[in-house]
Residue frames as qw, qx, qy, qz and C-alpha x, y, z in Angstrom:
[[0.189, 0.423, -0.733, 0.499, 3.53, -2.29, -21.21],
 [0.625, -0.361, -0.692, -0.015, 2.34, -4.98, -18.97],
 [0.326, -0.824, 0.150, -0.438, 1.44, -3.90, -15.32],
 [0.577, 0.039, -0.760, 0.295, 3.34, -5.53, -12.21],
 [0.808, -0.354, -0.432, -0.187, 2.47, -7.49, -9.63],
 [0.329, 0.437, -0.668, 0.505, 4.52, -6.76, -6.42],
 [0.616, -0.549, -0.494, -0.275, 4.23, -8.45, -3.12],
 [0.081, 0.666, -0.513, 0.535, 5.74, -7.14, 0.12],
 [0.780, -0.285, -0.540, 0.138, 6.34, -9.43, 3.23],
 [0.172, -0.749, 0.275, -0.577, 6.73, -7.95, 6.55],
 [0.768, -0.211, -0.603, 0.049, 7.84, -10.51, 9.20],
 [0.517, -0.695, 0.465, -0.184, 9.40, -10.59, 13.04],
 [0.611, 0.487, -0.584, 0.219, 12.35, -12.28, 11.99],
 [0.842, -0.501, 0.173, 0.102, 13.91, -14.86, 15.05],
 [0.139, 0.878, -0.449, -0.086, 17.33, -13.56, 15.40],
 [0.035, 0.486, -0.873, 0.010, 20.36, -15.97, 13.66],
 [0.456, 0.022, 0.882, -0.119, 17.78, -18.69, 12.89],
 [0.080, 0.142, -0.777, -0.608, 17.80, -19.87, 9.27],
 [0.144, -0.296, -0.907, -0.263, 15.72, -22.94, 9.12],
 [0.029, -0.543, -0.732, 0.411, 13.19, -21.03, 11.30],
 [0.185, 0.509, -0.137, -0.830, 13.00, -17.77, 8.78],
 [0.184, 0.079, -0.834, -0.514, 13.38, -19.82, 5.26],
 [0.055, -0.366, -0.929, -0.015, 9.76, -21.91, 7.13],
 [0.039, 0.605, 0.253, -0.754, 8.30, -18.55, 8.44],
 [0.177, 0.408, -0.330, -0.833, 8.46, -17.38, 4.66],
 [0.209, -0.166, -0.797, -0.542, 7.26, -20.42, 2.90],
 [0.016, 0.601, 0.640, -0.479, 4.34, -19.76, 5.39],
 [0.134, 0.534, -0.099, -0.829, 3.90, -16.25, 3.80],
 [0.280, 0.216, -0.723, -0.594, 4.13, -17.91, 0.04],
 [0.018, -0.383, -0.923, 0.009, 1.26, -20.31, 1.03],
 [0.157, 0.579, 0.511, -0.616, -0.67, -17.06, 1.34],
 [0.059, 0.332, -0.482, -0.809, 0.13, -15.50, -1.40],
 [0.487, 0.442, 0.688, -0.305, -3.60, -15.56, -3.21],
 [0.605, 0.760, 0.041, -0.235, -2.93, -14.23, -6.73],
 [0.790, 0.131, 0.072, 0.595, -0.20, -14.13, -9.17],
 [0.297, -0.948, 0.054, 0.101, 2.66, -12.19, -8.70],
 [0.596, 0.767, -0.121, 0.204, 5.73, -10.95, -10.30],
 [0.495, 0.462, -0.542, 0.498, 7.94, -10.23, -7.72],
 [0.736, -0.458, -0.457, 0.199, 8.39, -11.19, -3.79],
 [0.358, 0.650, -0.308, 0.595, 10.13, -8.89, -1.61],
 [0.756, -0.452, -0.317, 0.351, 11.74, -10.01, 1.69],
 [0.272, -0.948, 0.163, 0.018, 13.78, -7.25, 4.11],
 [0.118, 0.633, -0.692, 0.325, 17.43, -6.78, 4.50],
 [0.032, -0.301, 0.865, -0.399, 18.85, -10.14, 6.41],
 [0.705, -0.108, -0.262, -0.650, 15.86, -11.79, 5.63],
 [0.786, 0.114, -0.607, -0.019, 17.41, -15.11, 6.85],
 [0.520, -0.170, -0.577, 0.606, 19.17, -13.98, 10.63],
 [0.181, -0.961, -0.171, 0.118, 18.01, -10.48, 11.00],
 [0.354, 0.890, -0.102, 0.270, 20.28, -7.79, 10.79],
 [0.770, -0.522, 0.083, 0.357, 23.68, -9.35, 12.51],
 [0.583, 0.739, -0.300, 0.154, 27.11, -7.74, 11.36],
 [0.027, -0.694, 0.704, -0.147, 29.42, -9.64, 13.79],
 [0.780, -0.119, 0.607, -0.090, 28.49, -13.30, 13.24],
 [0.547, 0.490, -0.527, -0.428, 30.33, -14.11, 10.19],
 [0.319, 0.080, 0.922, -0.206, 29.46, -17.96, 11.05],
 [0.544, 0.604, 0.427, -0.397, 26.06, -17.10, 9.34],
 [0.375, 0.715, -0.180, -0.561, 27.30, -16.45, 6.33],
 [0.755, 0.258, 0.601, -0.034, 26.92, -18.29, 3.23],
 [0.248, -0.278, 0.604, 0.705, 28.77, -18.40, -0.20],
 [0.635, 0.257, -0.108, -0.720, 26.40, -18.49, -3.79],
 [0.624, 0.041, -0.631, -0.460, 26.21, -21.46, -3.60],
 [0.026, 0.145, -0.801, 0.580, 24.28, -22.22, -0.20],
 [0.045, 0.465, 0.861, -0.202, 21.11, -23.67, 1.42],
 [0.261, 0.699, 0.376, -0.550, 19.28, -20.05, 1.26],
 [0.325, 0.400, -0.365, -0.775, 20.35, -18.87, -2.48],
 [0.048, -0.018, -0.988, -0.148, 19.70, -22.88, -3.27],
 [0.147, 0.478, 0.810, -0.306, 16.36, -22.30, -1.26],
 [0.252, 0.538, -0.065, -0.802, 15.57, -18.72, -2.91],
 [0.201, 0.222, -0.746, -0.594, 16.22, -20.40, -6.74],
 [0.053, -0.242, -0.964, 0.102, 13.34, -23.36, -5.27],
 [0.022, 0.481, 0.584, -0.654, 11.07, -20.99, -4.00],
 [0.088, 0.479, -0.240, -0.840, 11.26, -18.62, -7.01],
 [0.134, 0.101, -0.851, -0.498, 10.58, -21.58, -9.59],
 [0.039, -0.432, -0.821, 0.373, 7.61, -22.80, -7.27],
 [0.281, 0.738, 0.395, -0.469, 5.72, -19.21, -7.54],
 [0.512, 0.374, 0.543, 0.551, 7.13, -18.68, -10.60],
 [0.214, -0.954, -0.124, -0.171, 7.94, -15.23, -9.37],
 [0.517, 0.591, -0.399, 0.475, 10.72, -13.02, -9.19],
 [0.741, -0.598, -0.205, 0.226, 12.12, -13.65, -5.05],
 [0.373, 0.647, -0.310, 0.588, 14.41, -10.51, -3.74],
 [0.538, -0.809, 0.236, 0.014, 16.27, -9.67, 0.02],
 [0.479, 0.643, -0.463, 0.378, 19.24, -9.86, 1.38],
 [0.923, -0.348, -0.058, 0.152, 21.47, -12.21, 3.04],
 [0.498, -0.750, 0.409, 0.145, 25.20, -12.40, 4.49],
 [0.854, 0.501, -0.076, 0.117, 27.47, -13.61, 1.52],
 [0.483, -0.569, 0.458, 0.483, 31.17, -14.62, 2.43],
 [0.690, 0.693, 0.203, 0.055, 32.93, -14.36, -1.10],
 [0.574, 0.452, -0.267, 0.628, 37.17, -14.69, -1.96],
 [0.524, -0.037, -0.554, 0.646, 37.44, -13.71, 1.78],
 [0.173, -0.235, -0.018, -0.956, 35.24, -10.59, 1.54],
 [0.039, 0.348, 0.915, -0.201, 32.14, -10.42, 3.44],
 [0.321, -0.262, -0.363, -0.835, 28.57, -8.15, 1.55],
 [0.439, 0.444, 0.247, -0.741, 25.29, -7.01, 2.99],
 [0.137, -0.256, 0.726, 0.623, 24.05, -9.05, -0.26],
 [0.668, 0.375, 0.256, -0.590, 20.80, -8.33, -2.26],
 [0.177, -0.094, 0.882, 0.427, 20.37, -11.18, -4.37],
 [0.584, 0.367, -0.082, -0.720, 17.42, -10.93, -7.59],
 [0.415, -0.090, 0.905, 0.000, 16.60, -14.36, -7.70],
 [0.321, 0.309, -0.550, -0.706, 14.78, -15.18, -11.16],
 [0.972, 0.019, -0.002, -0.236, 12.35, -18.71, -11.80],
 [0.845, 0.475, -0.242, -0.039, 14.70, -20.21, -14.16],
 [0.904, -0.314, -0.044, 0.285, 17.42, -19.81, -11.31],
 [0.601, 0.461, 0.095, 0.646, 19.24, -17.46, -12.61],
 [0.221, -0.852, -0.437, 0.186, 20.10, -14.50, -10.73],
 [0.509, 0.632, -0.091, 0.577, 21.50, -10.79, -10.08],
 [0.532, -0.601, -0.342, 0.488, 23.28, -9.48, -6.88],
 [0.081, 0.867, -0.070, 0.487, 23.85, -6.04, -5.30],
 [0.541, -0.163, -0.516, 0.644, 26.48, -5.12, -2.43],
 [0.249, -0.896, -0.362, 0.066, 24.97, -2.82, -0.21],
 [0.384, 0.675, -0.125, 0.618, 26.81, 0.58, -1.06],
 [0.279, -0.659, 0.287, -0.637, 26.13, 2.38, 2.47],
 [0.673, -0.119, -0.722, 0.105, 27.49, 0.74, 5.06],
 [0.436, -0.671, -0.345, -0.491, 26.06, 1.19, 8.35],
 [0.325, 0.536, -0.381, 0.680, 28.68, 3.29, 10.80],
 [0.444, -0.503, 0.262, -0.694, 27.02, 3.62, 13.71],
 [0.909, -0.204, 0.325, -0.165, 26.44, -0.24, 13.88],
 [0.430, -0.503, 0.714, 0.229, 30.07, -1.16, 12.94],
 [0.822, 0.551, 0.136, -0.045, 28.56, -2.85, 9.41],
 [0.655, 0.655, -0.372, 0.056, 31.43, -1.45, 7.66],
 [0.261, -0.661, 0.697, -0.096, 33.80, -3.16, 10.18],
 [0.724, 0.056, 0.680, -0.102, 32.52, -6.92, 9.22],
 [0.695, 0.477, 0.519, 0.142, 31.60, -6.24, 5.47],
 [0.439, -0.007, 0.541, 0.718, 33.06, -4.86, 2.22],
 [0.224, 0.619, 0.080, -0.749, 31.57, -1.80, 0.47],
 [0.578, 0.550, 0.572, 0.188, 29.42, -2.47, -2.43],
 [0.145, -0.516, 0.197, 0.821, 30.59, -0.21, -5.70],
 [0.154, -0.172, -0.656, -0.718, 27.81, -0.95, -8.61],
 [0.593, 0.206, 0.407, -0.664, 24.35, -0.03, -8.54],
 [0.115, 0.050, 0.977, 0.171, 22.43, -2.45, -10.31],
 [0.556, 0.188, -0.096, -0.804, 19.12, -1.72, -12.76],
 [0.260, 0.046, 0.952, 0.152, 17.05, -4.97, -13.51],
 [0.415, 0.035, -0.211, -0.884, 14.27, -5.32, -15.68],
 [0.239, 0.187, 0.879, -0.368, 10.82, -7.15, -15.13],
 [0.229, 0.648, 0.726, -0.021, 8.32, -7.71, -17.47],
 [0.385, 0.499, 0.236, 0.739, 9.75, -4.39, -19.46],
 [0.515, -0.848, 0.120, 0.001, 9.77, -2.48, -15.46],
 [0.549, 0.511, -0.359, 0.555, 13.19, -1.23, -15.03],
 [0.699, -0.679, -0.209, -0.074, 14.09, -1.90, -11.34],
 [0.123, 0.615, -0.551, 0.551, 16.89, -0.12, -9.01],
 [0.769, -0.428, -0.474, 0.027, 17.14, -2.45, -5.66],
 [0.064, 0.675, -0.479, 0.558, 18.57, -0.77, -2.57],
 [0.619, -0.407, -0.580, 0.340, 19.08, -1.83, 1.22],
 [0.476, -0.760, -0.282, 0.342, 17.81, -0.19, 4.34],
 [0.455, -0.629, -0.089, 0.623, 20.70, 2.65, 4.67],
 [0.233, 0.068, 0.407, 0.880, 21.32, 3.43, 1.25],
 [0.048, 0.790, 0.600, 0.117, 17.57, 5.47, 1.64],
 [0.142, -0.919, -0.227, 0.291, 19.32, 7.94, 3.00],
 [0.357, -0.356, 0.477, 0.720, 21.94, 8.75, 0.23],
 [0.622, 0.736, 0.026, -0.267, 19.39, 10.60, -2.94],
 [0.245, 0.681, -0.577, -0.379, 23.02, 10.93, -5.26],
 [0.156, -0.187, 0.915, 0.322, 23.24, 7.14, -5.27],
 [0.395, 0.321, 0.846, -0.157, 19.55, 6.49, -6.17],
 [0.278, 0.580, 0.145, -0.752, 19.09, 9.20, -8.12],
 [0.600, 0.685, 0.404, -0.085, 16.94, 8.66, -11.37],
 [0.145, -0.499, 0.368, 0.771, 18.66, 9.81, -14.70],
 [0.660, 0.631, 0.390, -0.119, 16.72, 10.68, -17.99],
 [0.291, -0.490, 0.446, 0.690, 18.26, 10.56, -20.93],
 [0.331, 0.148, -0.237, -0.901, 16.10, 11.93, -24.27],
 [0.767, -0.253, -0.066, -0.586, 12.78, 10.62, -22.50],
 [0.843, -0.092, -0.526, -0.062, 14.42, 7.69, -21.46],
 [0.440, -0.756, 0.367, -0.316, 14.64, 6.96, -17.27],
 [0.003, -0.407, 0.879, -0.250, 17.14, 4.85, -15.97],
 [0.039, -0.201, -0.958, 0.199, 14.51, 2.89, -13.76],
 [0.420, -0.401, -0.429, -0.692, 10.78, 3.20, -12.91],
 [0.817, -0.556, -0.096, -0.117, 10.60, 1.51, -9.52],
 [0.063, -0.457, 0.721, -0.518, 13.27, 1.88, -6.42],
 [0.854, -0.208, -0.477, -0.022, 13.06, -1.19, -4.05],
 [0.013, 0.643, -0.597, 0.478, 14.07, -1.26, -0.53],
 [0.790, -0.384, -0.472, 0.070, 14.65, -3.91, 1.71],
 [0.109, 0.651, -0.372, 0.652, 15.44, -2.87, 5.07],
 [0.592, -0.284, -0.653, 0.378, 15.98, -3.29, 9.08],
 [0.088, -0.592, 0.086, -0.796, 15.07, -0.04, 9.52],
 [0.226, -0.123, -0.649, 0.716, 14.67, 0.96, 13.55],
 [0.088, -0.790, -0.597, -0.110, 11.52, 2.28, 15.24],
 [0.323, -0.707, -0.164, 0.607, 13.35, 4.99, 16.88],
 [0.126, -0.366, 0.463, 0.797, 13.96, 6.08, 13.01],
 [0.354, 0.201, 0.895, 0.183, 10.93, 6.05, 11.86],
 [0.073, 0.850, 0.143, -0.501, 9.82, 9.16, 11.06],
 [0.210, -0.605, 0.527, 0.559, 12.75, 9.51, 8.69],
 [0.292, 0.051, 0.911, 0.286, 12.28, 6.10, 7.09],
 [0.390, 0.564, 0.721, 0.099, 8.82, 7.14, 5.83],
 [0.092, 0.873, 0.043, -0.477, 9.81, 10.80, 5.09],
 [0.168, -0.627, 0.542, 0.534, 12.53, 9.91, 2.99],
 [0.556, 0.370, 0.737, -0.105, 10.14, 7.15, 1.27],
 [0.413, 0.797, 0.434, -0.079, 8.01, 9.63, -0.25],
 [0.084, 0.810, -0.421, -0.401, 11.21, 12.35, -1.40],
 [0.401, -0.155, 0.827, 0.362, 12.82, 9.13, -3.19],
 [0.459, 0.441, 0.720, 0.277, 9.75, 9.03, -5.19],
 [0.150, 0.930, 0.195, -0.273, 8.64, 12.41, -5.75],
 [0.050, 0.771, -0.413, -0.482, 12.56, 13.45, -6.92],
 [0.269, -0.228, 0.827, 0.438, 13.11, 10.38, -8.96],
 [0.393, 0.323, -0.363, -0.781, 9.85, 10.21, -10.94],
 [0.435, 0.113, -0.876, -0.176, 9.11, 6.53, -9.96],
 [0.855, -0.324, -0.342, -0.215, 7.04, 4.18, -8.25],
 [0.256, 0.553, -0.682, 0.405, 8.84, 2.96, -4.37],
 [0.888, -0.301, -0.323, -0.124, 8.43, -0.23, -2.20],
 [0.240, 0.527, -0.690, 0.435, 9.86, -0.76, 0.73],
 [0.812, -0.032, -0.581, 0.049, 10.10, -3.81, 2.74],
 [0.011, -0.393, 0.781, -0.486, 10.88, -3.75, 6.69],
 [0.609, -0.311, -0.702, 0.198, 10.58, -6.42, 9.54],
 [0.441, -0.694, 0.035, -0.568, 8.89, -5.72, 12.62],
 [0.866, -0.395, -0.296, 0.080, 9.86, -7.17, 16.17],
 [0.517, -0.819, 0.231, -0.095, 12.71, -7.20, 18.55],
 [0.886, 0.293, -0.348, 0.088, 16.09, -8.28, 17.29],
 [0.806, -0.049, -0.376, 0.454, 18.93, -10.20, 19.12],
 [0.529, 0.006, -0.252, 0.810, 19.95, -6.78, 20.42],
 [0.060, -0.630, -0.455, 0.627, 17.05, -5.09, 21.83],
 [0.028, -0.176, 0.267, 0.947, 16.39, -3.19, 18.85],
 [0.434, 0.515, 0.671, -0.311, 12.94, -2.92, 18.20],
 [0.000, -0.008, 0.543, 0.839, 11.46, -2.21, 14.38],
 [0.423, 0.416, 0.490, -0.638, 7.67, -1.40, 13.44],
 [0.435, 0.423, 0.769, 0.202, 7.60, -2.23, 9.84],
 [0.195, 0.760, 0.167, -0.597, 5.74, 0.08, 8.19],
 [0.515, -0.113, 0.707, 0.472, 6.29, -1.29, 4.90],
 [0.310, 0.670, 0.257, -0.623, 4.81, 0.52, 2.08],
 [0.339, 0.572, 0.584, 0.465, 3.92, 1.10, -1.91],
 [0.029, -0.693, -0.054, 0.719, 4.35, 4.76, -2.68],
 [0.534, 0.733, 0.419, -0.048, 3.64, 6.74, -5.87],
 [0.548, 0.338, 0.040, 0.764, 5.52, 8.74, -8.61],
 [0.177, -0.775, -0.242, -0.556, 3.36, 11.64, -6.75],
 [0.005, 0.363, -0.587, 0.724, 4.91, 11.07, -3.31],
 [0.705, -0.098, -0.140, -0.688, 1.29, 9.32, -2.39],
 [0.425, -0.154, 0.863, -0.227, 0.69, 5.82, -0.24],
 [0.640, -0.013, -0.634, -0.433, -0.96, 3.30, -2.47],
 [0.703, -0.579, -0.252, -0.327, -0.75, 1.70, 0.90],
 [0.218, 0.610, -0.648, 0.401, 1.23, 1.19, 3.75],
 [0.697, -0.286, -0.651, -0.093, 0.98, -1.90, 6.08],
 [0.705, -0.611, -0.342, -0.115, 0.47, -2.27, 10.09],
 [0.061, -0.755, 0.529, -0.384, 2.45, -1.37, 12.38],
 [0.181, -0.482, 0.800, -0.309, 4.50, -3.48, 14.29],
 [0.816, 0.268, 0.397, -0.324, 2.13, -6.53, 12.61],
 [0.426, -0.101, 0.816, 0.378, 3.62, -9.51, 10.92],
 [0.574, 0.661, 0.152, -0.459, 1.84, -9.25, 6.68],
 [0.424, 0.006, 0.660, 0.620, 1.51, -9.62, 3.15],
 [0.278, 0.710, 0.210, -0.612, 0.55, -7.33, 0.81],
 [0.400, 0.300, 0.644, 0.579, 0.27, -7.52, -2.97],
 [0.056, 0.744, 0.219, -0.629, -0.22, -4.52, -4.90],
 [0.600, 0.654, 0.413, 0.205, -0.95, -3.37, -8.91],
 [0.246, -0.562, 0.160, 0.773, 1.57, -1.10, -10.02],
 [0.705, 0.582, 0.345, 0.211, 0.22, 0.32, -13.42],
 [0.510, -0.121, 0.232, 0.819, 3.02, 1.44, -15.90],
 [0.217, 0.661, 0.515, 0.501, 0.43, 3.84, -18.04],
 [0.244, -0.961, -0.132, 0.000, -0.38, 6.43, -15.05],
 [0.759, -0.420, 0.115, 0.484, 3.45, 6.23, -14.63],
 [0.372, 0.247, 0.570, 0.690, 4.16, 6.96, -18.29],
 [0.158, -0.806, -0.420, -0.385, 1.07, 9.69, -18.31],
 [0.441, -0.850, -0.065, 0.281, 2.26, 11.52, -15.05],
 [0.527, -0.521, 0.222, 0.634, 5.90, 11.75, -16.49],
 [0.342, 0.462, 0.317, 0.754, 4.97, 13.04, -20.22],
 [0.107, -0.900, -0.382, -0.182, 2.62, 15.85, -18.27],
 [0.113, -0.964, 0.232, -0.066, 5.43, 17.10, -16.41],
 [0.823, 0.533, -0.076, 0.181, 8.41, 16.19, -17.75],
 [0.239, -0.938, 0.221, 0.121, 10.97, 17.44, -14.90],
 [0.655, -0.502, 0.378, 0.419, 13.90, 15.06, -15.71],
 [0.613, 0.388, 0.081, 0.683, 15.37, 16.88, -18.59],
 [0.158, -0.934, 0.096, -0.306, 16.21, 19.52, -15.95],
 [0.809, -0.557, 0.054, 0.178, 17.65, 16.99, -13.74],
 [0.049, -0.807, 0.584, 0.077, 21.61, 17.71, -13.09],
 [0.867, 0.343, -0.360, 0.002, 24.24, 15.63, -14.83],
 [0.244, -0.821, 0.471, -0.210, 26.64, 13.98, -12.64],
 [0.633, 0.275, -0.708, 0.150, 29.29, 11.05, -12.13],
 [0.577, -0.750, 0.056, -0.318, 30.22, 9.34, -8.89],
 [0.242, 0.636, -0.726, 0.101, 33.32, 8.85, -7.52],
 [0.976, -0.188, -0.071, -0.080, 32.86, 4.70, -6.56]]
């Protein structure tokens, strides 16, 4: 099994300005100093995190998935976040797994985000969504859904896990940041996998300040590393499947794990 390549991008998004994100990133991808498998941009990678400007939003076949599919073929690298997707009238929180060849796969963000009226603007995502990479089985989430284990949870099923790597992209808050990196390391520790998450740092449109703290965690609950505070970055990082594969035959918890359905 081949290892992967993941790179994580931390920015200070400029709130509700496209053309000034979409240049901000290919900045980033000019850095980018090795090869690399897969890209990962935050939640709202394109406006910041808006849920009452449904102006911004953009069907699949707009300027940013148009620019994602460009970008992707260019590094010849898989290109993931989420953007504002209008769609048959509905509006999604929409993680979109952009692919070289152009091809992609999308998630609707499941948890929508009460406290900041999300679910008043957008439509409640109801499929999770496993991809695979270079024979890496990959679970993508967004920002809120960190704090819901029952949807993310791992499931083994004789030796075989659902996924190997969780993905978050997020807007996560500084005043929640404590949480954001506690719950980090439980995602990985109960699910048996490998976890990246992705936030933006700065001050968006609404005084809300984020610090980033993007990170690469182990199946052990362990930082492989975890980037700057409140400090635009890029990071690239070696995930190897073998220790992965070696850690879970030695202790073998998920044929304990509980069987269960959700009601979607």
């Amino acid at each position: 099994m081949y290892d992967l390549n993941v790179t994580l991008i931390q920015p200070d998004l400029v709130w509700e300005d496209k053309k000034s994100n979409l240049l901000k990133f290919e900045d980033f991808f000019y850095r980018i100093d090795r090869k690399t498998d897969l890209v990962v941009l935050p939640e709202m990678f394109n406006t910041g995190f808006v849920v009452d400007q449904r102006s911004l939003a953009e069907d699949m076949n707009g300027p940013t998935i148009a620019w994602m599919a460009a970008q992707a073929s260019k590094l010849n690298s898989v290109i993931t976040g989420s953007l504002v997707i209008v769609e048959n009238g509905n509006y999604y929180n929409r993680l979109v797994w952009m692919e070289p060849n152009g091809s992609y796969k999308i998630y609707d963000k499941r948890h929508l985000f009460h406290p900041g009226n999300e679910h008043e603007q957008f439509s409640q995502g109801k499929q999770k969504l496993i991809v695979e990479l270079l024979g890496w089985k990959i679970c993508p989430l967004v920002c809120y859904d960190l704090r819901f284990p029952v949807w993310s949870k791992n499931t083994w099923n004789n030796g075989v896990y659902e996924y190997d790597l969780l993905l978050y992209m997020a807007n996560w808050p500084a005043a929640r940041s404590y949480a954001y990196r506690q719950l980090l390391i439980a995602r990985a520790i109960e699910n048996q996998c490998y976890v990246v998450a992705v936030n933006r740092v700065g001050i968006d449109g609404k005084g809300t300040n984020h610090q980033g703290e993007s990170t690469v965690i182990d199946f052990k609950g362990k930082h492989i590393f975890e980037m700057e505070a409140n400090k635009e970055g890029i990071e690239s990082c070696n995930l190897s499947y073998n220790q992965l594969a070696d850690f879970r035959k030695g202790f073998m918890v998920g044929m304990d794990w509980d069987r269960f359905e959700i009601d979607k």
